[in-house]
DOFINU-532332 format. One line per 4 residues: number of its first residue (from 1); their letters; for each residue x negated, y, z negated of C-alpha. Coordinates in Angstrom, 3 decimals. Example, Ala and Ser with C-alpha at 12.3 -4.5 7.8 and 13.67 -1.06 7.14 Angstrom:
2
1	AS	-12.300,-4.500,-7.800 | -13.670,-1.060,-7.140
END
This chain:
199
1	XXXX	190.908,-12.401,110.780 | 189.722,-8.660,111.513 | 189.845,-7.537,114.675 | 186.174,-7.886,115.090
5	XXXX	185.929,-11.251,114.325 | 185.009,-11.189,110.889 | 186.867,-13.370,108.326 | 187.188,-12.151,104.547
9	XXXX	185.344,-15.000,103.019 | 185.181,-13.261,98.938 | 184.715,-10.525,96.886 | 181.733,-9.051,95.133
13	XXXX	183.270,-9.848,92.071 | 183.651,-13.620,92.753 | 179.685,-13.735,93.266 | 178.730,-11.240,90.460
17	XXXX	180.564,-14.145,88.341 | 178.699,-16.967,89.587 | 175.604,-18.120,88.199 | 173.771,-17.632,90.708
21	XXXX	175.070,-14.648,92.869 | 176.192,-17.483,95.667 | 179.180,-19.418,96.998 | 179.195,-22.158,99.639
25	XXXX	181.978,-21.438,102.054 | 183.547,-23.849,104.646 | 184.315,-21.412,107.246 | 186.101,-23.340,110.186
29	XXXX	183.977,-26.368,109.219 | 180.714,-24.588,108.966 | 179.066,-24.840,105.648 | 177.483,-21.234,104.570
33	XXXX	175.959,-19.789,101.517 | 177.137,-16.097,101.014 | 174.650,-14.639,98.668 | 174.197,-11.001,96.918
37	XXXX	170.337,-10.682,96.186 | 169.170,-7.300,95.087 | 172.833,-5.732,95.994 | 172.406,-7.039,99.610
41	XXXX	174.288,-9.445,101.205 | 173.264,-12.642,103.493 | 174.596,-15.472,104.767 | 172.618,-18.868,106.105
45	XXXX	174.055,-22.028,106.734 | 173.672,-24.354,103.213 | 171.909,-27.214,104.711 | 168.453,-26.813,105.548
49	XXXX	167.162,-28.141,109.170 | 164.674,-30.307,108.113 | 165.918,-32.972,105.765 | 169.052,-31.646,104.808
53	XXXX	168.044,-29.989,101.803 | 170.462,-27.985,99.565 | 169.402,-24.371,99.889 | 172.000,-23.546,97.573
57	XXXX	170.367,-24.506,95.299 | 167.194,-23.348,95.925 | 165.244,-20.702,94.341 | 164.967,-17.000,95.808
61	XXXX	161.732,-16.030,96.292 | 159.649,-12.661,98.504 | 157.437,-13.329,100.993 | 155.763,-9.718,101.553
65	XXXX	159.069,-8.185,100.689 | 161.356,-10.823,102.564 | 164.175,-12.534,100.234 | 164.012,-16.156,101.061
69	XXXX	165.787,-18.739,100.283 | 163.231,-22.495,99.099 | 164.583,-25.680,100.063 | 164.753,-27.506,96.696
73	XXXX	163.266,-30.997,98.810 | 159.912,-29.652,100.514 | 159.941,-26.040,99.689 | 160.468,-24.474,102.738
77	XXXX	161.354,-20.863,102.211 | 163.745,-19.602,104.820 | 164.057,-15.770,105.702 | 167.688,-14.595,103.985
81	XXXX	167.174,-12.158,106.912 | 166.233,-13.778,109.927 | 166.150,-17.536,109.503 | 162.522,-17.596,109.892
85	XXXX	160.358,-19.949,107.945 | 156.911,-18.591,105.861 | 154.278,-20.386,106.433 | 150.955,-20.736,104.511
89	XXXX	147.405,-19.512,106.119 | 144.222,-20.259,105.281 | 141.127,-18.243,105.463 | 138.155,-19.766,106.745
93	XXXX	134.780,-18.453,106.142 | 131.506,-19.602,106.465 | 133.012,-22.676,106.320 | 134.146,-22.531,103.557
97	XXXX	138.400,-22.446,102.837 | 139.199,-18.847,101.609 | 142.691,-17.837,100.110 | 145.663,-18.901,101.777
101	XXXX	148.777,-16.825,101.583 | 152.516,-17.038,102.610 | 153.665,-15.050,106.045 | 155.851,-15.335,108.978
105	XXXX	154.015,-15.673,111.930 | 154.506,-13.709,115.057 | 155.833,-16.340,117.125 | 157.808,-18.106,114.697
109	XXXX	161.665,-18.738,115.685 | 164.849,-19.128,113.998 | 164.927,-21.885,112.325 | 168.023,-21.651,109.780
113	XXXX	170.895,-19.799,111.172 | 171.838,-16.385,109.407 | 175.232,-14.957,109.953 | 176.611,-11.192,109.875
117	XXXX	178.409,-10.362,107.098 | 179.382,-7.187,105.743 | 181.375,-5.552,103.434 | 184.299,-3.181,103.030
121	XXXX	185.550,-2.311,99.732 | 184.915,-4.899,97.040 | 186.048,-7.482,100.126 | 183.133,-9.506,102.110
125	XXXX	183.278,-10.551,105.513 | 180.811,-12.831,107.427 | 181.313,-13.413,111.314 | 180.009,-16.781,112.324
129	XXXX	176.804,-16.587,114.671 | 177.224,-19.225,117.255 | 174.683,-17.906,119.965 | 171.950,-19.809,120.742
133	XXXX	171.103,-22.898,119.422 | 169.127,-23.231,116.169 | 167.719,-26.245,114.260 | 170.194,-25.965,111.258
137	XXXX	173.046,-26.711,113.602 | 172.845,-30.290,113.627 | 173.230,-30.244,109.921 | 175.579,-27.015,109.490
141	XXXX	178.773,-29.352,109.208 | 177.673,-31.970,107.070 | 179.695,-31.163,104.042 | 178.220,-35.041,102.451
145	XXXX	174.756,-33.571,102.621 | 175.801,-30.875,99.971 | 177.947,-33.456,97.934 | 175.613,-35.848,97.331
149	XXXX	173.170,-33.153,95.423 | 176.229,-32.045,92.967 | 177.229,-28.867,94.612 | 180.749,-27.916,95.955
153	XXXX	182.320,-25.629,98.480 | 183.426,-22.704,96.512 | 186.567,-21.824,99.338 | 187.356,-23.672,102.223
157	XXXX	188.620,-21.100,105.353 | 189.429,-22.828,108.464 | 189.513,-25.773,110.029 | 186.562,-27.483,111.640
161	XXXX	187.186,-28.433,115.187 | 187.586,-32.289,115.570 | 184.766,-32.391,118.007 | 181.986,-30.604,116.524
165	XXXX	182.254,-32.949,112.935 | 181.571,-35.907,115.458 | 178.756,-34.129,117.610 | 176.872,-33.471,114.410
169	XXXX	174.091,-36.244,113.546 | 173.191,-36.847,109.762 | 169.210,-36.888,108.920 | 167.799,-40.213,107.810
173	XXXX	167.665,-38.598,104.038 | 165.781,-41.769,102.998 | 162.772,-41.200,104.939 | 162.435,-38.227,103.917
177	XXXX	162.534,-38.274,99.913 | 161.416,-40.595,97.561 | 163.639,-43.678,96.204 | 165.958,-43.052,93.582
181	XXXX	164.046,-44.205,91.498 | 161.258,-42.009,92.116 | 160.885,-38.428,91.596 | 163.901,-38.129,93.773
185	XXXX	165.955,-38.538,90.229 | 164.933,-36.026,88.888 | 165.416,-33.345,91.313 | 168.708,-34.608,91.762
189	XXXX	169.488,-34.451,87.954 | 167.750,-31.258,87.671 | 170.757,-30.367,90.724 | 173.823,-30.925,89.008
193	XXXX	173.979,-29.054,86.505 | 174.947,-25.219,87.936 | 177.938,-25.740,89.466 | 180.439,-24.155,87.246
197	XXX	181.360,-20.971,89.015 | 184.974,-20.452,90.600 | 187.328,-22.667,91.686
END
């Protein structure tokens, strides 16, 4: 551990040589995505707040400039910066519905934790952000949740304290997605199929 309480958690190499520029890291229980977009780094914890989405395998996508990360179940796109969720507006004039479009608005909170994470050399560091409390926390050690949509954890650093994987409720996943034998399959299928980056 540095001095400043960043942990090494990869290199630039290992994500340059993923698929998709991201690796799901176990640090001390937590379950983060380290990503490289556009030469930057981020971190966010994997599972998404709401449902417990797999936002590792979501798509990246701008919202006026912003890289977000979309939750693969109901498309929630997550600031790779803040944690912040876009939201869609609609215009309305003379009563009539104009264009919407995607923003974050002012008063719009964390929702997804981010973590610092830096990087010296070809070495990156992330230094887990524990201060206040934010709606993916509930879900942030729920290793299952990413499991059960075919991903992995890429390198396991730390141990999880005993107490926080029992403080940590699971989401009722079934009220929230269709049966399995609904459209659910498909997204599922359409999920295990990129997972063939580093051991």
């Amino acid at each position: 551990m540095a001095s400043d309480g960043f942990l090494k958690v990869c290199t630039m190499e290992d994500l340059r040589v993923s698929r998709l520029g991201r690796l799901n890291i176990s640090l001390n229980g937590r379950i983060v995505t380290v990503v490289v977009y556009k030469e930057k780094l981020y971190c966010m914890d994997t599972i998404c707040y709401h449902a417990g989405g797999n936002l590792y395998k979501g798509d990246i996508e701008e919202v006026n400039g912003v890289p977000c990360l979309t939750c693969p179940i109901h498309h929630y796109r997550l600031s790779l910066k803040d944690g912040k969720q876009a939201s869609f507006t609609y215009e309305v004039v003379d009563d009539k519905v104009g264009p919407c479009f995607l923003h974050f608005p002012p008063k719009e909170g964390t929702r997804q934790r981010v973590h610092p994470i830096k990087r010296v050399d070809d070495d990156v560091y992330v230094k887990l952000d524990d201060a206040n409390k934010v709606l993916s926390d509930r879900l942030a050690f729920k290793k299952e949740l990413l499991t059960q949509t075919g991903s992995r954890i890429h390198k396991v650093i730390g141990e999880a304290p005993p107490q926080v994987s029992a403080s940590h409720e699971q989401p009722n996943r079934a009220s929230s997605r269709p049966s399995s034998t609904g459209e659910s399959g498909a997204a599922d299928k359409r999920c295990e199929d990129d997972d063939d980056l580093l051991d």
